[in-house]
N, C-alpha and C positions, 0 to 999 in steps of 0.2 A: 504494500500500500504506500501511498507515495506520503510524507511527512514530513509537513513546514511548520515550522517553530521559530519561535523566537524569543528575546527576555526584554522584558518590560514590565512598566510601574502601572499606576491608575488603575488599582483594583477595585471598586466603586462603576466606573465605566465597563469596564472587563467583565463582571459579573451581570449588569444588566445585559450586554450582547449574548452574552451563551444565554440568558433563560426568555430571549424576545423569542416570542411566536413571528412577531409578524413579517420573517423573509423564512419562517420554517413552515413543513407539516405539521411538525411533531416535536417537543423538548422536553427529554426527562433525566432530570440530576438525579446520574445512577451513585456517584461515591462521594463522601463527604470524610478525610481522614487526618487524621492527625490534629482537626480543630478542635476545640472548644464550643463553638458553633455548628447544628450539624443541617444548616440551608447556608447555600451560598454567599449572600450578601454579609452576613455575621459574617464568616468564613472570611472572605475576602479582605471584611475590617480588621478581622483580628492579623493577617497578615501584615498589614499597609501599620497597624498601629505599633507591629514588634519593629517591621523595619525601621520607623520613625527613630528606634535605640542606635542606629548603624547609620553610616554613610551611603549604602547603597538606595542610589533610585529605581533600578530597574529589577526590582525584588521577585518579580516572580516568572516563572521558566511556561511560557505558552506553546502547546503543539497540538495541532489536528492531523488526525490520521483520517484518511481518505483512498478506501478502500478502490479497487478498480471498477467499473461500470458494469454493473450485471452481477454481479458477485454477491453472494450474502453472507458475512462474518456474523460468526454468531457471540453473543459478548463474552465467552469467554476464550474466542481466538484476541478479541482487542483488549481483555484484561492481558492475557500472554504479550502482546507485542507492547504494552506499557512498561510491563515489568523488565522486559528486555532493554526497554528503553533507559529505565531507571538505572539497572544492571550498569550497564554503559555509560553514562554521564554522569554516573556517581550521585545518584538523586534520591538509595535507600533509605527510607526511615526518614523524608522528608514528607509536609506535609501532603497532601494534595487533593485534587476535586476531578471528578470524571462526567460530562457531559457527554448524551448521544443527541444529535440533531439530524434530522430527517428531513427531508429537500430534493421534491424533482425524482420520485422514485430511489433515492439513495440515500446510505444511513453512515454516517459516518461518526467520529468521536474527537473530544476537544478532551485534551489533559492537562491541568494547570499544577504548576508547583510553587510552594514558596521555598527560595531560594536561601533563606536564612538561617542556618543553625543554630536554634534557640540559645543550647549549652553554651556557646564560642561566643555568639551573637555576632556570626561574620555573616557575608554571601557564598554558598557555594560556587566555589570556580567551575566553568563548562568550558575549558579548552576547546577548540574546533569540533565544536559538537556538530556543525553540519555533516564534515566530513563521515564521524560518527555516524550519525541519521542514517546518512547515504547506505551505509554498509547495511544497517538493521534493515531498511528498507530493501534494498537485493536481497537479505538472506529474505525476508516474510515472501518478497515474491517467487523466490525459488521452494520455499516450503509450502506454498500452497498451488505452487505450478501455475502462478499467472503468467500472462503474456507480458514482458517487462517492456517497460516503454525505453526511446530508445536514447533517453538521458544517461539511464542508469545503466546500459549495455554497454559492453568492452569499445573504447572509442573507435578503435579497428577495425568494428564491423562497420563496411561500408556497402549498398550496393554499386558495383561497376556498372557505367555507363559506354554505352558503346557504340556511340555518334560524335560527332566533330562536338567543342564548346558553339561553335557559330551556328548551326543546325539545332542543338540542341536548344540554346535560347529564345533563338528566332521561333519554333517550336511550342515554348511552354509559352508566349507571350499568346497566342492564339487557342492555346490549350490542346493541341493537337497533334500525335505522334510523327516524328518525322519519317517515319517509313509510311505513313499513309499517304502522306502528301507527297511524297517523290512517288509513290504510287497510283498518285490517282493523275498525275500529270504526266508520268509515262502512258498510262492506259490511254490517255486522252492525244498525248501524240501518234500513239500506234494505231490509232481506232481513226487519225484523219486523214488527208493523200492533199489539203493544199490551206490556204489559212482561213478560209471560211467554213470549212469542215472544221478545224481546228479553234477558231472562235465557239463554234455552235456548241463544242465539244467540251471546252473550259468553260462556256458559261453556266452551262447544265450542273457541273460543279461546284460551281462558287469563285470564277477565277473570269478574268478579264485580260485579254491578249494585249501589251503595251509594249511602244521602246522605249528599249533601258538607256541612262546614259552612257553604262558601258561595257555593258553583256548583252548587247544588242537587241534581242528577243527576250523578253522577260512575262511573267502570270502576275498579276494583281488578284490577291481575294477579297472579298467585300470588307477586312478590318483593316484593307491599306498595305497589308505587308505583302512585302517584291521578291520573288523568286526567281533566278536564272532559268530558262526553260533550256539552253544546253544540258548544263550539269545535273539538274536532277531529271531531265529525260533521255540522259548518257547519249546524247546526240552531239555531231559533229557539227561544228558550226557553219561549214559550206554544206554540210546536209541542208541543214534549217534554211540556208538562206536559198536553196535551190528549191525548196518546196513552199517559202513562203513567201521569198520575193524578198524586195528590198525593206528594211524598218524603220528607214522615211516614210514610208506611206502612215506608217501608225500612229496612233494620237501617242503623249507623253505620258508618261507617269504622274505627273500634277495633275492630266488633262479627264485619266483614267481617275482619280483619285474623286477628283471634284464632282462628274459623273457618279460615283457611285455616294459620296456623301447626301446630295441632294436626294436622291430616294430612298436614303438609310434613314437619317435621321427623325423624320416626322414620323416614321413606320414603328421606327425604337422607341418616340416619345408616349408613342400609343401604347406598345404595349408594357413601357413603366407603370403605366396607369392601372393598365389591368392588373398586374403581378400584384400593385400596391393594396386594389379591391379585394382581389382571393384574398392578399394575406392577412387583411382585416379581418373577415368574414372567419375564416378560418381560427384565426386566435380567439375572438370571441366563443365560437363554438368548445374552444380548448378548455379557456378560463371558467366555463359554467360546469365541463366536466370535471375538472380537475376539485372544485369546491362542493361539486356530488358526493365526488371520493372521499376527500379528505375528512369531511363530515360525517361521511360511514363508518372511515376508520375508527377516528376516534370513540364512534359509541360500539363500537365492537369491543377495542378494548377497555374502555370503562365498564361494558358490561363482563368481560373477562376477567380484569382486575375486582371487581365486586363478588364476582361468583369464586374463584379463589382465594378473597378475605374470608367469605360466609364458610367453604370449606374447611378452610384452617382453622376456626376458631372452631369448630365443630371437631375437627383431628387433635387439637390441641385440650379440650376438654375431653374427651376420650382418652389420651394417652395419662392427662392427671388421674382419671377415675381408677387406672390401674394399680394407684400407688393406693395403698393404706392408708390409714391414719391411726391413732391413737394404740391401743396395745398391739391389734393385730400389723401394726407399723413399725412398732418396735422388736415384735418376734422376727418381721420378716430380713428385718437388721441383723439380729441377731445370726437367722439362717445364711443370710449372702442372697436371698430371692429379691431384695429389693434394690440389691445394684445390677442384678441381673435384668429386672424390670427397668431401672430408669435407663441400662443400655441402651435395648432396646426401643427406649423412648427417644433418644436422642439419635440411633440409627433410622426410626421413622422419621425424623424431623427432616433429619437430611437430606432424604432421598424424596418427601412432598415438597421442601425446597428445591431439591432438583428437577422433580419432575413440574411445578408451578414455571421454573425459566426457563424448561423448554416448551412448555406449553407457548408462553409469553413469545421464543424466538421463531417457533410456529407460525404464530398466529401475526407476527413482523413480515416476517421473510414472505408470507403469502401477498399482504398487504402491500410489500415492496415490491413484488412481481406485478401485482394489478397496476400500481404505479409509475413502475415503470415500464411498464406496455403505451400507457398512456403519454409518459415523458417522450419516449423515443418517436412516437408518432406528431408530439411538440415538436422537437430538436430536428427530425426530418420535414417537416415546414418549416422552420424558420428558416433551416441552409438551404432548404431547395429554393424559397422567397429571397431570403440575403445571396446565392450566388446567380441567381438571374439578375436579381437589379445592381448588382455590381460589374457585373459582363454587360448587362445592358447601358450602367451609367460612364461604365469606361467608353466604350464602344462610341457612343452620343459623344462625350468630350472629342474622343479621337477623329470622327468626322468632324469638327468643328475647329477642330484647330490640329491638323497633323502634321505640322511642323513644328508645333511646342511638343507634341507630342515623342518625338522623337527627338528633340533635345531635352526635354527629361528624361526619357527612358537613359541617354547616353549619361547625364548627371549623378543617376541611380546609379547605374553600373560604378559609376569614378567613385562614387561617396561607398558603394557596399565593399568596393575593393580595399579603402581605406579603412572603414571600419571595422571590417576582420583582420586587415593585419593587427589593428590597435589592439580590438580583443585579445588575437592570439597572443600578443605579446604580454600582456595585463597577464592571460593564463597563464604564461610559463614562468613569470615573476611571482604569484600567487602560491602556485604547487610549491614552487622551488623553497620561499618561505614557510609555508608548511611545514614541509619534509623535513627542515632544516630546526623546525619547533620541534618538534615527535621526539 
């Protein structure tokens, strides 16, 4: 599960966000330890009031663990990756508070620590606890066999790419493989015998036959970008010119360009409009579902949580009747029958406490299924809505001005080359200090 943390002060703040309902399904303070106070708020004063004895501001150690999507941890695989966690940054026998929060079909956990060791009355040091993180994080995903995302994955693993950098750019900017497109422009020269065959032939495609300034015979597709029609239709260039003539005759690439903006654009502005209607229509229809659900849940499990109070006190009065009281309580002291009974009394307890939290992760994990059936049918509208009206709103800027257009694209290129090398070198000053910590 992936797990960001950090240490900070403003325990009063901090405590109101983990118990707000209103960006959750669901929020319920499973642990309250080591305080004096056993609800958060106390909890959190009593932290903020020991620190007040120390110099440290940033007293307490925040981390949420967030599980992978689809996955359902049951709480006691995320008490285990706490305790790991503590194990590791040195946090045992500190106080701490455990929140679950529910959101969007997914259940995730918030661990808070205070930082202060009462006895010393210092802050616990957390050395590059990130680094740390990082490691418990690989090992949880390799013990429960998730699909590790690919931060955390040996930086080595790379996929090979296996087209030129200039192909392969030109490429994603259209979104479009480059072996399609040198194949759908070969098919289209071998399928013509002279250039009005060969016009009828690209247009049907998406492409517009123009001269190049200086590859002579060039494709235009409707987003403006210019393809050599030698090279990617492995044709000779006195082949080309003998079958389609001289490429004076053919308008320019500005001339093609401007042709094809003036019928793009109004056609694109239309159907921004539409996209923008569904995906109204659509979330509306989402948000009435979703506050169906949420609403179910909760009386499912208030009726759950009620019927397992009523049980227990009814298991619990049962298991006192078996004890004695007065002489025949003393004889059975005397025999050893009533430690043998309250064993057994405490071996029952156990195991309807076990068996009430799995009832409990039961009756979650079904809840987070319906949920996120629901979410994922959200999150696949919005990205299908959010990448048409960004291909579309690209698209509209680019006929409109495709000459800024490409001297941005060129500026991007210059600023992304610079900013990774910046990165990489930040990284290798960073490890190096690191390592050099350890």
């Amino acid at each position: 599960m992936i797990l960001k943390a950090k240490e900070r002060g403003d325990a009063p703040q901090l405590a109101r966000y983990l118990l707000a309902m209103r960006d959750n399904d669901h929020v319920e303070l499973h642990e309250v330890r080591g305080f004096a106070c056993e609800d958060l708020p106390g909890a959190f004063s009593e932290a903020d009031a020991i620190a007040k004895g120390t110099r440290c501001e940033k007293y307490l150690f925040s981390i949420s663990l967030n599980p992978p999507p689809g996955e359902n941890v049951s709480i006691d695989a995320f008490e285990q990756a706490i305790a790991e966690i503590e194990r590791k940054l040195g946090l045992e026998g500190q106080p701490r508070a455990i929140v679950f929060h529910e959101k969007d079909g997914r259940r995730h956990a918030h661990a808070v620590w205070s930082r202060i060791d009462a006895d010393r009355m210092r802050a616990v040091n957390l050395p590059h606890y990130k680094i740390r993180l990082r490691d418990v994080s690989r090992q949880l995903y390799l013990k429960y066999g998730w699909d590790m995302p690919r931060g955390l994955q040996d930086r080595a693993l790379r996929d090979p790419l296996n087209f030129t950098r200039q192909e392969w750019q030109q490429a994603a900017r259209v979104g479009l493989d480059p072996r399609e497109i040198r194949t759908v422009i070969r098919q289209c020269w071998e399928a013509s015998d002279n250039r009005a065959s060969l016009e009828r032939a690209l247009k049907e495609r998406g492409f517009w036959l123009a001269k190049g300034d200086r590859r002579g015979f060039v494709a235009v597709d409707y987003r403006g970008e210019v393809y050599s029609l030698s090279r990617l239709a492995a044709a000779k260039t006195k082949d080309i010119e003998a079958r389609l003539g001289d490429p004076a005759q053919l308008r320019t690439v500005a001339e093609v360009k401007a042709e094809i903006a003036q019928g793009m654009t109004r056609k694109l502005e239309s159907f921004i409009r539409d996209v923008e209607r569904d995906a109204r229509q659509r979330l509306a229809a989402a948000v009435f579902r979703k506050s169906e659900m949420v609403a179910r849940h909760q009386d499912e499990r208030q009726k759950l949580s009620a019927a397992q109070e009523r049980r227990w006190h009814a298991e619990t009065k049962t298991r006192a009747q078996r004890l004695p009281k007065g002489f025949a309580g003393l004889w059975h002291r005397l025999t050893g029958q009533y430690g043998k009974i309250r064993a057994q009394n405490e071996q029952e307890t156990l195991q309807s406490w076990r068996r009430d939290r799995a009832e409990k992760d039961e009756l979650i994990f079904r809840q987070l299924g319906e949920r996120q059936g629901l979410q994922r049918d959200i999150r696949a509208q919005r990205e299908m809505a959010q990448e048409d009206l960004m291909r579309l709103r690209e698209d509209v800027a680019r006929y409109r001005n495709p000459d800024r257009d490409e001297s941005e694209r060129t500026d991007k290129r210059e600023r992304d080359r610079e900013t990774g090398a910046r990165t990489r070198s930040r990284a290798r000053r960073r490890r190096n200090r690191e390592f050099n910590n350890e």
